[in-house]
N, C-alpha and C positions, 0 to 999 in steps of 0.2 A: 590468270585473267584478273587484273585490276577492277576494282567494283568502286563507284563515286559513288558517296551516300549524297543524304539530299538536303544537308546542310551546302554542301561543295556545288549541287547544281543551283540552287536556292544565289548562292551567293556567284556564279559564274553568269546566273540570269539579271541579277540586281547589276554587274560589270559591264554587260549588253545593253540594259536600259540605261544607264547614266551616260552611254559613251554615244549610244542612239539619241538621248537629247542633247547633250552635250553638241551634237552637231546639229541638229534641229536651230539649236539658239544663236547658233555660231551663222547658219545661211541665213537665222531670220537676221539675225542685227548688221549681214553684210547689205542688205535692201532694207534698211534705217526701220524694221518692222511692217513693214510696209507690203500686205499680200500682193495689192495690185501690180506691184512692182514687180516681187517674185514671181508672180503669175504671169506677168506681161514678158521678161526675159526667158521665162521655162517657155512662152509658145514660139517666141522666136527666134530660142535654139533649136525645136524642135521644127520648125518651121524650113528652117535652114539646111538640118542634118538633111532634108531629101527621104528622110522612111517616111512608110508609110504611118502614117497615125488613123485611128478610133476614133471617131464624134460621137457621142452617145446623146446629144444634146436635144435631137429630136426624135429620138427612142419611146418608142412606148411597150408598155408590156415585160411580159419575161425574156431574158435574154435568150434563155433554152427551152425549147419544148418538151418539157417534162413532167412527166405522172407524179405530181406529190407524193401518191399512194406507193408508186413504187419506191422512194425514198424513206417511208417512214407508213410501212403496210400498218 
């Protein structure tokens, strides 16, 4: 059985983060930085695809109805 110390995960998670922004900076600078922009295309591909989508926008409250206490007696 192979054992990664935690130097190797350390360094396989710093590989994940750079390459997670690395595309992050790459979608922001395709919409000139611009959220509205990003934002206004992401609803209306999502808009488009026909699934269904989540409003949360006039949500109030918790999402789940759950006993805090039973989470954390």
């Amino acid at each position: 059985m192979k054992t990664i110390n935690n130097q190797s995960k350390v360094s396989f998670a710093d590989d994940v983060l750079r390459e997670v922004w690395r595309i992050k900076d790459d979608l922001s600078a395709s919409y000139g930085h611009d959220l509205d922009r990003l934002f206004a295309e992401a609803k209306e591909r999502q808009r488009i695809s026909g699934r269904p989508t989540v409003n949360l926008a006039n949500h109030s409250g918790p999402c789940l109805n759950v006993n805090p206490e039973a989470i954390h007696p």
